[in-house]
Biotite code that builds the C-alpha atoms (Angstrom):
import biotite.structure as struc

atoms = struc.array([
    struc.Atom([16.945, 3.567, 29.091], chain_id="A", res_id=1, res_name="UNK", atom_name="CA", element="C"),
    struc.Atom([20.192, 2.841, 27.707], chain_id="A", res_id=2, res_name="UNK", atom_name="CA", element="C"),
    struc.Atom([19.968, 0.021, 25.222], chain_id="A", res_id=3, res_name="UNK", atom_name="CA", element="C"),
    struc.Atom([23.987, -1.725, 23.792], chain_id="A", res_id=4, res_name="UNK", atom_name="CA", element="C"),
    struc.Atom([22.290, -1.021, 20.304], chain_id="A", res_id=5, res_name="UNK", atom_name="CA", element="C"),
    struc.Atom([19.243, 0.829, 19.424], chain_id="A", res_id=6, res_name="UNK", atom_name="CA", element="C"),
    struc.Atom([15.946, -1.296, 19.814], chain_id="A", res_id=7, res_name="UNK", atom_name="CA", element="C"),
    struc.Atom([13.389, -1.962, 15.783], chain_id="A", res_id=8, res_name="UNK", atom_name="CA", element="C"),
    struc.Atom([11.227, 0.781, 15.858], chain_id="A", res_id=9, res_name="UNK", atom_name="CA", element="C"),
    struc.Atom([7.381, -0.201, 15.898], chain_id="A", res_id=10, res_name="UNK", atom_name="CA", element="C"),
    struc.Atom([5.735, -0.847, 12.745], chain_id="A", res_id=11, res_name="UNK", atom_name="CA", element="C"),
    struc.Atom([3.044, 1.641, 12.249], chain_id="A", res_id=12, res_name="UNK", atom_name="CA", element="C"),
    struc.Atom([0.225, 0.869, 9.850], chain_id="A", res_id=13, res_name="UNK", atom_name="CA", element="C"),
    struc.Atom([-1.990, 3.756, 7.910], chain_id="A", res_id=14, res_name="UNK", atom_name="CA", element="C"),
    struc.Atom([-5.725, 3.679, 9.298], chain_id="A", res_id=15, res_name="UNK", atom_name="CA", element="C"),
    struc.Atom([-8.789, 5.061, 7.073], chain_id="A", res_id=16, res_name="UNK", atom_name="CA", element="C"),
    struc.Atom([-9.860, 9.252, 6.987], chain_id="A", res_id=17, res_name="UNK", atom_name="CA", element="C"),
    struc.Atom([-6.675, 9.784, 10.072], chain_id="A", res_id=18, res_name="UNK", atom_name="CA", element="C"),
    struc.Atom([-3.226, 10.476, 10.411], chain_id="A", res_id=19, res_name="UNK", atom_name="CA", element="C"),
    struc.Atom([-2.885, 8.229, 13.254], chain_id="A", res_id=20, res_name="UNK", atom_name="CA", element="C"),
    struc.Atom([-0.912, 4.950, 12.459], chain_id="A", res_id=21, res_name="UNK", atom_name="CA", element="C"),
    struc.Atom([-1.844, 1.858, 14.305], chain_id="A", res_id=22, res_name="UNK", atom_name="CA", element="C"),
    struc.Atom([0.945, 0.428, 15.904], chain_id="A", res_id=23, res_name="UNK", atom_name="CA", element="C"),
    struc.Atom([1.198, -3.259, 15.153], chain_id="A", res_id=24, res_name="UNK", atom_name="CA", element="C"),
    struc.Atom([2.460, -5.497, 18.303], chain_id="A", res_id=25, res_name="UNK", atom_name="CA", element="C"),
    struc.Atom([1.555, -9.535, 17.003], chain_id="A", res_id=26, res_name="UNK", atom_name="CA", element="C"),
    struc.Atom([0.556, -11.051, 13.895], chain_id="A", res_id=27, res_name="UNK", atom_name="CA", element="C"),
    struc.Atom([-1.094, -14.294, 14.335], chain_id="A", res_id=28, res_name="UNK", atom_name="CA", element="C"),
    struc.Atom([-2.299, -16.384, 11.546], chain_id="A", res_id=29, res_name="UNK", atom_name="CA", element="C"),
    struc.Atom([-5.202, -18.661, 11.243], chain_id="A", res_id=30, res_name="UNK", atom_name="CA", element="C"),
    struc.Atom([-4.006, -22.170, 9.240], chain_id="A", res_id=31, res_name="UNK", atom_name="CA", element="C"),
    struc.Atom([-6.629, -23.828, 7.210], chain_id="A", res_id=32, res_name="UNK", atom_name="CA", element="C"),
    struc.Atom([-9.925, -21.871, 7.804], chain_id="A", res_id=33, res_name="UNK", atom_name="CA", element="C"),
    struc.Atom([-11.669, -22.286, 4.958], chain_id="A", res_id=34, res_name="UNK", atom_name="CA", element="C"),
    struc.Atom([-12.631, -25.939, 3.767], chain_id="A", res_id=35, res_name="UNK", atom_name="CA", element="C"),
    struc.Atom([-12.369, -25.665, -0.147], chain_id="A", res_id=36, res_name="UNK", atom_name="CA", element="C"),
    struc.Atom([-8.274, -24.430, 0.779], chain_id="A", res_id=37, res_name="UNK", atom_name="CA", element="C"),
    struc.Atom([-8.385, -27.218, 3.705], chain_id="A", res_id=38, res_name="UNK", atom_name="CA", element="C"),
    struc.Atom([-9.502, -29.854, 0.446], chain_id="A", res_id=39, res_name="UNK", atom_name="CA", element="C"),
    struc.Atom([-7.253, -28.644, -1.529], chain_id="A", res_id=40, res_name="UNK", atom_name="CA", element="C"),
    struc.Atom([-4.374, -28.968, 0.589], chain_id="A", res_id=41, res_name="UNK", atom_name="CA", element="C"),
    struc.Atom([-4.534, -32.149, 1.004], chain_id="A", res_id=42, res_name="UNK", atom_name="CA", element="C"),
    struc.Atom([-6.938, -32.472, 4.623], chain_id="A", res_id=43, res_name="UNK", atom_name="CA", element="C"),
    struc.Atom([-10.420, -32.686, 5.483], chain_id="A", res_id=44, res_name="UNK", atom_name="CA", element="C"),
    struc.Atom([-12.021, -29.593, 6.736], chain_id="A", res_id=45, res_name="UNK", atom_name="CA", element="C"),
    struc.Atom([-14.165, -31.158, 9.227], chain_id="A", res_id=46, res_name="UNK", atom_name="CA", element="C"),
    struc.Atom([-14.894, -28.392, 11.933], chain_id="A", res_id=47, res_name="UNK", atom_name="CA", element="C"),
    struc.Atom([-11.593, -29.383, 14.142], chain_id="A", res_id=48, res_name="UNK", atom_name="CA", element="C"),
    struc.Atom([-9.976, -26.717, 16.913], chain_id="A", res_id=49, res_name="UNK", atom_name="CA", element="C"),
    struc.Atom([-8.795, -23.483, 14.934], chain_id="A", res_id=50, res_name="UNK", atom_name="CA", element="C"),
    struc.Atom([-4.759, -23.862, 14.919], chain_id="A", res_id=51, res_name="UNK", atom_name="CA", element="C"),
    struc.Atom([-2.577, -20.542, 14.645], chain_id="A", res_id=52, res_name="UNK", atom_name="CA", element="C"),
    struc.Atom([1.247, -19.684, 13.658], chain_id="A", res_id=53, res_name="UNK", atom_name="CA", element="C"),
    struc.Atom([3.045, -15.932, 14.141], chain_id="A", res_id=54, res_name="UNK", atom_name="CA", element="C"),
    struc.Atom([4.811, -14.172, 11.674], chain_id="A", res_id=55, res_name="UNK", atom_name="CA", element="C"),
    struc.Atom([7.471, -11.644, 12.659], chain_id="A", res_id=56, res_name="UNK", atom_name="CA", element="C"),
    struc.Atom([6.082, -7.552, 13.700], chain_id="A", res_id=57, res_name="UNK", atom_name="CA", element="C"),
    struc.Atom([9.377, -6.103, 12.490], chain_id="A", res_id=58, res_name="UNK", atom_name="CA", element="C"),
    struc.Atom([9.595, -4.070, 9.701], chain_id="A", res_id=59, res_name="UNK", atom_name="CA", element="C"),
    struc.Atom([11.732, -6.417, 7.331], chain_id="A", res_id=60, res_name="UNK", atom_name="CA", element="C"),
    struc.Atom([8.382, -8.854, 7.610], chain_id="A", res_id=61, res_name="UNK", atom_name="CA", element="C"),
    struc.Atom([5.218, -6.370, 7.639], chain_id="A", res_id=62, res_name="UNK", atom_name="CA", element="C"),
    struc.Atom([4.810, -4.616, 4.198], chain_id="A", res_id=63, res_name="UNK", atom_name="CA", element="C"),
    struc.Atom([2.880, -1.604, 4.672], chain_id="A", res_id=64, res_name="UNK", atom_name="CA", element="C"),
    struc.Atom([1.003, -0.694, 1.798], chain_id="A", res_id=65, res_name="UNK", atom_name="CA", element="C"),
    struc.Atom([-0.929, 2.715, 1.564], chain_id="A", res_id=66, res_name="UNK", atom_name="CA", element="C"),
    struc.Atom([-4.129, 3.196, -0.619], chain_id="A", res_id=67, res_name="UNK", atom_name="CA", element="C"),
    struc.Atom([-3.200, 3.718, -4.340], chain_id="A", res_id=68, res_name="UNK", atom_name="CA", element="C"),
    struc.Atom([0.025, 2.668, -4.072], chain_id="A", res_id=69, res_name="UNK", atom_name="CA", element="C"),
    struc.Atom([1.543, -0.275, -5.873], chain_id="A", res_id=70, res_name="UNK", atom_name="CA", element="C"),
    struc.Atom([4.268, -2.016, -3.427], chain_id="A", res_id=71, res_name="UNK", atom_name="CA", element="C"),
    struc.Atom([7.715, -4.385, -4.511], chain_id="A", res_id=72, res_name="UNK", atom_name="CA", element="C"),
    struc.Atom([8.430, -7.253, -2.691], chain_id="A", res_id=73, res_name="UNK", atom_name="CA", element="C"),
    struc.Atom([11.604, -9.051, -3.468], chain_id="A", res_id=74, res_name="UNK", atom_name="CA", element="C"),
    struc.Atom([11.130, -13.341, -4.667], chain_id="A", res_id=75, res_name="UNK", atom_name="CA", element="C"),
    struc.Atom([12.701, -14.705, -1.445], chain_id="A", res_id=76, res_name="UNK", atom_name="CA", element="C"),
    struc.Atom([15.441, -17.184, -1.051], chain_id="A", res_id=77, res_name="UNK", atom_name="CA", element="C"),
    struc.Atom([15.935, -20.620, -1.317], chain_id="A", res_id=78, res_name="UNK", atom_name="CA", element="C"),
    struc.Atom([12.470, -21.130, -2.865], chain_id="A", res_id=79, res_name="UNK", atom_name="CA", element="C"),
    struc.Atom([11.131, -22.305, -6.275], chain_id="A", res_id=80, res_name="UNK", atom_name="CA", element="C"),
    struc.Atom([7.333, -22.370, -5.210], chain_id="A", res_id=81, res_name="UNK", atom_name="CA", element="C"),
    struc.Atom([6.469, -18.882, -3.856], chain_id="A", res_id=82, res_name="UNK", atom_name="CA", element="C"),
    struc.Atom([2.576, -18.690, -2.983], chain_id="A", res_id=83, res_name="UNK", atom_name="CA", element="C"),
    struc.Atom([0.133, -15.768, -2.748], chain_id="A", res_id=84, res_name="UNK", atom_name="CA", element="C"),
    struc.Atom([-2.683, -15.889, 0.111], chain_id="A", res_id=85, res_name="UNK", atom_name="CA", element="C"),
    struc.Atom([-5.171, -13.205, 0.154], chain_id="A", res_id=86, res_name="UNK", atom_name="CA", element="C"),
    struc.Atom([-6.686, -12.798, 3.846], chain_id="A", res_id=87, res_name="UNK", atom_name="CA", element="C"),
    struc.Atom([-8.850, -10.627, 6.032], chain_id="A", res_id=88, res_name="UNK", atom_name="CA", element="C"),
    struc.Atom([-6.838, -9.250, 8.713], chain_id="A", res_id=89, res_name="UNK", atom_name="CA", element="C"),
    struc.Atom([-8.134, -8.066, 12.247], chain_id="A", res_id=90, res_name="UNK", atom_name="CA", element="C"),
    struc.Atom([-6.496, -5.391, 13.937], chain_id="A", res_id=91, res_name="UNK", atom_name="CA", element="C"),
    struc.Atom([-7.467, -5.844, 17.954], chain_id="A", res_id=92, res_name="UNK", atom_name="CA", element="C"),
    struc.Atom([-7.829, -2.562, 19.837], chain_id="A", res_id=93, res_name="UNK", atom_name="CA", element="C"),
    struc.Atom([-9.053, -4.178, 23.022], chain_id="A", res_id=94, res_name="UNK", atom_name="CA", element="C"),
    struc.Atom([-7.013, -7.099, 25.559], chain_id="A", res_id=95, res_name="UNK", atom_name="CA", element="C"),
    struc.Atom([-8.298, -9.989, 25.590], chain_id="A", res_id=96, res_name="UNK", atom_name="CA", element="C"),
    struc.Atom([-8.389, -12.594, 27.884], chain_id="A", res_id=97, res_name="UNK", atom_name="CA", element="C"),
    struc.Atom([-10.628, -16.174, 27.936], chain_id="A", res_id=98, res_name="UNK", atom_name="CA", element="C"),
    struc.Atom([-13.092, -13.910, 26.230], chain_id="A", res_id=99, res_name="UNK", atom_name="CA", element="C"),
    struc.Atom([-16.486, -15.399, 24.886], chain_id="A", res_id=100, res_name="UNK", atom_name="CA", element="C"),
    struc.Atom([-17.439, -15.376, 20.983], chain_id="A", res_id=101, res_name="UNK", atom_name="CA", element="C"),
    struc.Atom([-20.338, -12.337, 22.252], chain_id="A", res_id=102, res_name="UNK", atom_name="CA", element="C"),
    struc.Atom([-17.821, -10.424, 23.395], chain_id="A", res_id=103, res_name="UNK", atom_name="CA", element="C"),
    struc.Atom([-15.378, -10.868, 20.586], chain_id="A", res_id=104, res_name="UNK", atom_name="CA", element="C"),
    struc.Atom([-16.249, -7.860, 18.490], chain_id="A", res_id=105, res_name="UNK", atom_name="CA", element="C"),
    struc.Atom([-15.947, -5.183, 21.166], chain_id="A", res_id=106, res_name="UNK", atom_name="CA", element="C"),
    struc.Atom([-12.086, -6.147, 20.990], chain_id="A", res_id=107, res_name="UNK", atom_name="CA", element="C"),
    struc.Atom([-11.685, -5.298, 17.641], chain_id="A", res_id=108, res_name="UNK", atom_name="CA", element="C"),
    struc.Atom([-10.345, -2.059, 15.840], chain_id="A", res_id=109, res_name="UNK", atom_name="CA", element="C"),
    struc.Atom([-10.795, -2.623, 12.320], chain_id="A", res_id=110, res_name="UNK", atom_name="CA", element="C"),
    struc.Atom([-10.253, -4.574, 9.839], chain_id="A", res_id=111, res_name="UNK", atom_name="CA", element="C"),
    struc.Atom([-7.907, -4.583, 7.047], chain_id="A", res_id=112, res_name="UNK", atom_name="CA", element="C"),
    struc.Atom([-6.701, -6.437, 3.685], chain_id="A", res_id=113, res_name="UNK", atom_name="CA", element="C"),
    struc.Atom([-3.893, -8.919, 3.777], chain_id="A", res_id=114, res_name="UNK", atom_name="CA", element="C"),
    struc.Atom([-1.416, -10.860, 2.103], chain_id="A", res_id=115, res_name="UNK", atom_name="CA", element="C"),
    struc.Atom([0.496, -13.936, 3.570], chain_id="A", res_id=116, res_name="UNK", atom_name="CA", element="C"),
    struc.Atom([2.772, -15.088, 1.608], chain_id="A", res_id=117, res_name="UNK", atom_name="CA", element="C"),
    struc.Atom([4.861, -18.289, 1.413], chain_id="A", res_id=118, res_name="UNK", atom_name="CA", element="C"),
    struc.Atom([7.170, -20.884, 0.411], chain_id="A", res_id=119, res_name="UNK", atom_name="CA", element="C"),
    struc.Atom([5.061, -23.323, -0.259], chain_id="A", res_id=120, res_name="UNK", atom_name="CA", element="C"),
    struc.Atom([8.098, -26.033, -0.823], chain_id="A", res_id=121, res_name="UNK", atom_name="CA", element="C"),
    struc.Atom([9.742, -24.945, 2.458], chain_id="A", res_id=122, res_name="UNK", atom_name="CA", element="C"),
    struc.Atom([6.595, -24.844, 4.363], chain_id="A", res_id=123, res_name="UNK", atom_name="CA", element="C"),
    struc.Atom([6.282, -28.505, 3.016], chain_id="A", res_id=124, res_name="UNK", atom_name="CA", element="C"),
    struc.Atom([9.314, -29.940, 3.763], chain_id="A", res_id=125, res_name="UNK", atom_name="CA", element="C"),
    struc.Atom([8.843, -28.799, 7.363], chain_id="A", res_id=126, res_name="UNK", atom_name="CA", element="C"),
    struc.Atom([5.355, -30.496, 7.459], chain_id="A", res_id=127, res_name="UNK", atom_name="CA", element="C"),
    struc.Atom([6.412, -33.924, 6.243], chain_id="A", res_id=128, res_name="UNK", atom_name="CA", element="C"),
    struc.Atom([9.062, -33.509, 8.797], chain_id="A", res_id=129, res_name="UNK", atom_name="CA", element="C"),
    struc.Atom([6.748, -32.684, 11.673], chain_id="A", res_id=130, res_name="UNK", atom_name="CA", element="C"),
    struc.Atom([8.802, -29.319, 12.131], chain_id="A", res_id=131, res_name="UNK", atom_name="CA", element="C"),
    struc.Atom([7.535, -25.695, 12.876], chain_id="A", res_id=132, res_name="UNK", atom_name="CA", element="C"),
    struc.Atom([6.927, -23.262, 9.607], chain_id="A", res_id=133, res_name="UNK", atom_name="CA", element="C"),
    struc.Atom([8.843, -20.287, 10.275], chain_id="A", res_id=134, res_name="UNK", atom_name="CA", element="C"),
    struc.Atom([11.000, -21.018, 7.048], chain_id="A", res_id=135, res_name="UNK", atom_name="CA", element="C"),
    struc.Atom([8.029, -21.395, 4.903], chain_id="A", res_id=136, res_name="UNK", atom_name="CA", element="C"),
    struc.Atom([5.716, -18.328, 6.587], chain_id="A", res_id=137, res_name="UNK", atom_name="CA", element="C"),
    struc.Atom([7.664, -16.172, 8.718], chain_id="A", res_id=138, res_name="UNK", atom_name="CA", element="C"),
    struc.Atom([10.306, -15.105, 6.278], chain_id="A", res_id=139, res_name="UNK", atom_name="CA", element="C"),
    struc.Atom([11.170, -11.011, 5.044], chain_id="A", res_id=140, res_name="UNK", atom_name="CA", element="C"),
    struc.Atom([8.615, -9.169, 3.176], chain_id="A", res_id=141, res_name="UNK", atom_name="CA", element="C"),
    struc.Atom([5.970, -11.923, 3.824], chain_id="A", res_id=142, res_name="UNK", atom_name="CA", element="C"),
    struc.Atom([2.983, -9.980, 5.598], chain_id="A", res_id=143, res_name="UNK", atom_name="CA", element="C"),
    struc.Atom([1.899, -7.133, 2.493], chain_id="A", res_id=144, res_name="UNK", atom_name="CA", element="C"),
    struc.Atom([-1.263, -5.145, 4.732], chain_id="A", res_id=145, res_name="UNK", atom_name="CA", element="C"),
    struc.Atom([-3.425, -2.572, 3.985], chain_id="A", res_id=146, res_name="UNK", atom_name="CA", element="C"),
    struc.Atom([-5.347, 0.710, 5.437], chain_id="A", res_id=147, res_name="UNK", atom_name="CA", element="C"),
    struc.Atom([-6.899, -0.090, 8.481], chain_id="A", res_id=148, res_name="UNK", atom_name="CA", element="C"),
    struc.Atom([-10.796, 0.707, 8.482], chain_id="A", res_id=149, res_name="UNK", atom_name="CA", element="C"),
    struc.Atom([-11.944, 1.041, 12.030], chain_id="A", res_id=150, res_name="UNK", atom_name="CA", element="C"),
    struc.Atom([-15.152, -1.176, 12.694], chain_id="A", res_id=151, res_name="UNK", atom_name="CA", element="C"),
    struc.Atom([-16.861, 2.215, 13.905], chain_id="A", res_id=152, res_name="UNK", atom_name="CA", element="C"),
    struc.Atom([-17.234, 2.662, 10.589], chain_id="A", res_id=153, res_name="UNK", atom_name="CA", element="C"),
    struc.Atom([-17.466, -1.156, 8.865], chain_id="A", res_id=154, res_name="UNK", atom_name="CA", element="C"),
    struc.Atom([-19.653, -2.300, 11.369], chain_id="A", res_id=155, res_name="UNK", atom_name="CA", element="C"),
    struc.Atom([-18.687, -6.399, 11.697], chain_id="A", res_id=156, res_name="UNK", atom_name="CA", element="C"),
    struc.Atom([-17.582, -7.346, 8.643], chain_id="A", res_id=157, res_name="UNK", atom_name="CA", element="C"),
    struc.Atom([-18.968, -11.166, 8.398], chain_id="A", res_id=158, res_name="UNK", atom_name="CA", element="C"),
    struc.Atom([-19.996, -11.309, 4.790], chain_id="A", res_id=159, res_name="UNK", atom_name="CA", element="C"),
    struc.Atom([-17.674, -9.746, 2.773], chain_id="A", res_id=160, res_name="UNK", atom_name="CA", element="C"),
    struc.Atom([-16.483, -10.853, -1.055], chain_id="A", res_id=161, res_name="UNK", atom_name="CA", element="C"),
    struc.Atom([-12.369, -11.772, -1.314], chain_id="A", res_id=162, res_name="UNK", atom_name="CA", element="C"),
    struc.Atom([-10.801, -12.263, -4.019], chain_id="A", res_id=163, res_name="UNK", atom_name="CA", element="C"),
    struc.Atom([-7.016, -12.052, -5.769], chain_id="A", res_id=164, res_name="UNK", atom_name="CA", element="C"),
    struc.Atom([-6.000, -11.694, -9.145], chain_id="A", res_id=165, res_name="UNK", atom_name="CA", element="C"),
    struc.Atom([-2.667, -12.182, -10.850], chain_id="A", res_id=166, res_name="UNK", atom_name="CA", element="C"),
    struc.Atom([-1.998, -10.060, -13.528], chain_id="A", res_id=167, res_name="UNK", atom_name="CA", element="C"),
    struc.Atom([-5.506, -9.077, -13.834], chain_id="A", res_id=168, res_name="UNK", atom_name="CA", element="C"),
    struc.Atom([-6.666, -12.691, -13.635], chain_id="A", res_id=169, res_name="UNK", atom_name="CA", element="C"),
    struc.Atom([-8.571, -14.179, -10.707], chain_id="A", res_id=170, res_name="UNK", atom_name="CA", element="C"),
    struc.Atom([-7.053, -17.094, -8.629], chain_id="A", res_id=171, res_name="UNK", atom_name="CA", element="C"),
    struc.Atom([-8.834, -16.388, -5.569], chain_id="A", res_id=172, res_name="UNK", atom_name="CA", element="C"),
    struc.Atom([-12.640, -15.595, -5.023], chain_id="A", res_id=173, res_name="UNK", atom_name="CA", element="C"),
    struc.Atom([-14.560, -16.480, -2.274], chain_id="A", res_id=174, res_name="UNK", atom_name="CA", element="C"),
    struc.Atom([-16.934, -14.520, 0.377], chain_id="A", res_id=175, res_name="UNK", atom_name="CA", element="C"),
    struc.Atom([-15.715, -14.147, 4.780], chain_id="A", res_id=176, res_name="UNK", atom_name="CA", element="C"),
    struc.Atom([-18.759, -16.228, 5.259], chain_id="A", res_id=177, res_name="UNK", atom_name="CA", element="C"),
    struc.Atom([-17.471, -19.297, 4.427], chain_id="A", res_id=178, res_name="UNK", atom_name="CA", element="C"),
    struc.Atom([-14.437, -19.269, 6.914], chain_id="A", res_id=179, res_name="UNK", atom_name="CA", element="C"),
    struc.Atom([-14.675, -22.243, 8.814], chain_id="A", res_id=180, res_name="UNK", atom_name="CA", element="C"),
    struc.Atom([-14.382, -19.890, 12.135], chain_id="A", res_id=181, res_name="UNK", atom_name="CA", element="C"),
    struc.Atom([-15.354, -17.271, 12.017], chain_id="A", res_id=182, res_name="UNK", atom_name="CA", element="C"),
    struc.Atom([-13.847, -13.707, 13.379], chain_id="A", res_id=183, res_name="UNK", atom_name="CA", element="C"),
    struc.Atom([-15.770, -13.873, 16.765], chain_id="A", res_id=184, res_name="UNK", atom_name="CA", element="C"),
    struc.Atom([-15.019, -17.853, 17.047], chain_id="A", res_id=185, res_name="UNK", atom_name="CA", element="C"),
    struc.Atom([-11.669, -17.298, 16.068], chain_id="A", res_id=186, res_name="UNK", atom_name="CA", element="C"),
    struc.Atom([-10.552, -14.026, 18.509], chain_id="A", res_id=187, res_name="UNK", atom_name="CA", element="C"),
    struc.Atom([-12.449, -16.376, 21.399], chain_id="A", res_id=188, res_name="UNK", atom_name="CA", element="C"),
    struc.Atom([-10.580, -19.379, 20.496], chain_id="A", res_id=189, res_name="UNK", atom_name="CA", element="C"),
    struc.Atom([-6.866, -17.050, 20.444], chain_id="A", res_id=190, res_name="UNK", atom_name="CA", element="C"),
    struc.Atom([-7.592, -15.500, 23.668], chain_id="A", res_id=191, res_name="UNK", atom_name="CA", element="C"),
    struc.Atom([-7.784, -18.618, 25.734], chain_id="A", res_id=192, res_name="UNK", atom_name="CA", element="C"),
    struc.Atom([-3.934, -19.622, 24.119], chain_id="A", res_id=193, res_name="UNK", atom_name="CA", element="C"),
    struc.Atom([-2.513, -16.053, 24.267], chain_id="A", res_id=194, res_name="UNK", atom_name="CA", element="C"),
    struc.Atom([-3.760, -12.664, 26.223], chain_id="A", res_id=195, res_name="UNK", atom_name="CA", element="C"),
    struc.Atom([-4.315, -10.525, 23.149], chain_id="A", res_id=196, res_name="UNK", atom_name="CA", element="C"),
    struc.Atom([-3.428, -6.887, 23.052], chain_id="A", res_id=197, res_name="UNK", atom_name="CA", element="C"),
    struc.Atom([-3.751, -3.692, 21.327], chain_id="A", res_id=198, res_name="UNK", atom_name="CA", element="C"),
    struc.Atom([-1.793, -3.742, 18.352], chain_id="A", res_id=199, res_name="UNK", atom_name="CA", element="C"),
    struc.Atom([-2.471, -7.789, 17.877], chain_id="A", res_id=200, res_name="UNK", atom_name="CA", element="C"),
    struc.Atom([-3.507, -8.343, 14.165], chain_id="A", res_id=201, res_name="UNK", atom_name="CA", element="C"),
    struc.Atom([-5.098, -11.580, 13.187], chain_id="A", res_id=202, res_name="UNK", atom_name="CA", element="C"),
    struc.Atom([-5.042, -13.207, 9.774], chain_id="A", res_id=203, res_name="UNK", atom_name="CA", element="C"),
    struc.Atom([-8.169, -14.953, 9.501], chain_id="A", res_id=204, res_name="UNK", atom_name="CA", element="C"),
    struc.Atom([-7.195, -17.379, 6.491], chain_id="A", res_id=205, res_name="UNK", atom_name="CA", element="C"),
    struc.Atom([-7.414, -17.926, 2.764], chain_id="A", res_id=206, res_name="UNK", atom_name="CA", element="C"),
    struc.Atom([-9.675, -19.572, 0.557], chain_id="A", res_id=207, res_name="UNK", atom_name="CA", element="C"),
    struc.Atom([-8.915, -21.538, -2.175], chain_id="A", res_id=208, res_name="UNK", atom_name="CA", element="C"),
    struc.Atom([-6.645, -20.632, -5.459], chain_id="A", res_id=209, res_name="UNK", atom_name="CA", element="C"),
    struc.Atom([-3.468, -20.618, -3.806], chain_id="A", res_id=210, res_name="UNK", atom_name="CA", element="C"),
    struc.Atom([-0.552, -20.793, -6.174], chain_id="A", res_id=211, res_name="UNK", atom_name="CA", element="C"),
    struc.Atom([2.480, -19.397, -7.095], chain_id="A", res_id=212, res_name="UNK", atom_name="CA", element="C"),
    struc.Atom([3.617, -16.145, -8.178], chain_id="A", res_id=213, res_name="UNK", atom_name="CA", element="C"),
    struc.Atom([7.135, -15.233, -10.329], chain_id="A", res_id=214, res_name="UNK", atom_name="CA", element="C"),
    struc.Atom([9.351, -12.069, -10.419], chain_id="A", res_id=215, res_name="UNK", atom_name="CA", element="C"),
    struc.Atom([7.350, -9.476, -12.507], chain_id="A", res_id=216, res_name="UNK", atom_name="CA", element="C"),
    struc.Atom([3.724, -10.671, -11.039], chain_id="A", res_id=217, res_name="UNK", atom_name="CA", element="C"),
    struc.Atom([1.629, -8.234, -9.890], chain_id="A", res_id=218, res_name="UNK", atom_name="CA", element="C"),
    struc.Atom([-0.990, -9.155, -7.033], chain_id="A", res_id=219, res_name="UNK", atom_name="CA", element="C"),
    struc.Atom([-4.332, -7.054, -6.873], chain_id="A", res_id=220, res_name="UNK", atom_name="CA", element="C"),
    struc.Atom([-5.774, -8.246, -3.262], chain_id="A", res_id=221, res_name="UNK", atom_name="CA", element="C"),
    struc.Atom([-9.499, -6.994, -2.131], chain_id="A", res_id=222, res_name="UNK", atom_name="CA", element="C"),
    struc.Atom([-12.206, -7.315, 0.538], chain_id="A", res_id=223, res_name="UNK", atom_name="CA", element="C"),
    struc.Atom([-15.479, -5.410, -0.191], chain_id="A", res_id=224, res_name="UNK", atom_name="CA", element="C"),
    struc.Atom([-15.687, -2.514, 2.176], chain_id="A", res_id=225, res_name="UNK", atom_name="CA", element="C"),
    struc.Atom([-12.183, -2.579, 2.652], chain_id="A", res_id=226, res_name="UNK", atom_name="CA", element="C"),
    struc.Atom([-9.364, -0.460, 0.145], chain_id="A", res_id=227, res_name="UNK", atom_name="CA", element="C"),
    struc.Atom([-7.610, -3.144, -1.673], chain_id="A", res_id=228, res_name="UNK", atom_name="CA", element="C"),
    struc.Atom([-3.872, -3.488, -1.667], chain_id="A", res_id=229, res_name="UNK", atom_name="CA", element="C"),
    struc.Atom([-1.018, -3.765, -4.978], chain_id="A", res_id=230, res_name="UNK", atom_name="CA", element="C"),
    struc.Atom([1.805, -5.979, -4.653], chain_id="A", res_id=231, res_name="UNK", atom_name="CA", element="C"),
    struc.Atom([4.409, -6.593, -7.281], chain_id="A", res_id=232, res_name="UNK", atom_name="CA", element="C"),
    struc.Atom([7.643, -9.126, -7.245], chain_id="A", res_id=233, res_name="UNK", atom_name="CA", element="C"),
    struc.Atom([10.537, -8.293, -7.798], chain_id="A", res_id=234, res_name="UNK", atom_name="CA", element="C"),
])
């Protein structure tokens, strides 16, 4: 096919004990689904209808980071609040379609450890407004993820410990059970708004402990079960 310009090349992501890269199509993100976050946001986490934004798939937004490795992000623009959110990603293998919660897990291919980051003032300013995110979420370098583990080999991870530090000290600890939907509720709920394909990754949420994060931070993000991912600003 001849294209005016040549077309972003797929973002690949590294997958546990293979070669193999899984080749990442959507990122959809979960907002608010964990109550002590919702609470501390500012909103009551009553059990409402999960609600979801995108990031961008292209490689200027997905941050691949490999196991032992310690990645650089640059501190974005036009921010002065720049927030770290530690999250359990899902990496669908399966399309789905109006699926049920008992059929949710047989549509996933692993799962994985992930950052989404923020700027918190931007993403602000577009709420009081009533206007879409994408400044405040959907900006370069704002989707740090880890190794893929296949759930062939997790099993369902629905109890897991997650926690950040900063500079060796914790600002984020809390366990996958208390997500306010859980993974099966949550793929369910995104396959009756979108038909989800292989290559869709999901981040599930964060808990509570958001904050921000300066030039020479470094961000140690982990799941148990799961190899845990270094990020440093820049």
């Amino acid at each position: 096919m001849n294209y005016v310009f040549n077309p972003m090349p797929i973002v690949g992501l590294p997958i546990k004990n293979t070669d193999a890269l899984f080749p990442v199509r959507r990122i959809y993100c979960v907002g608010r689904n964990y109550a002590a976050h919702a609470r501390e946001m500012g909103f009551d986490p009553d059990r409402e209808p999960p609600f979801f934004f995108c990031k961008p798939n292209d490689a200027e937004s997905i941050v691949s980071v490999q196991a032992d490795q310690t990645v650089t992000i640059p501190y974005p623009a036009l921010t002065s609040n720049y927030h770290y959110e530690i999250e359990l990603v899902v990496a669908i293998g399966k399309d789905a379609k109006n699926i049920s919660v008992e059929e949710a897990a047989e549509h996933i291919y692993g799962y994985a450890v992930g950052l989404d980051m923020t700027r918190r003032d931007l993403q602000m300013g577009m709420r009081e407004q009533g206007r879409p995110w994408e400044i405040g979420k959907a900006f370069d370098y704002s989707a740090p993820v880890g190794v893929i583990h296949p759930i062939s080999e997790t099993g369902e991870l629905n109890a897991a410990d997650i926690h950040l530090t900063v500079n060796g000290e914790t600002k984020q600890r809390s366990d996958v059970t208390h997500l306010i939907w859980n993974v099966a509720e949550t793929i369910a709920n995104l396959s009756n708004l979108f038909e989800l394909k292989q290559g869709d990754l999901i981040f599930t949420g964060t808990p509570e402990g958001v904050g921000a994060v300066v030039k020479g931070d470094e961000m140690r993000a982990e799941v148990a079960g799961l190899t845990g991912i270094t990020v440093r600003v820049v």
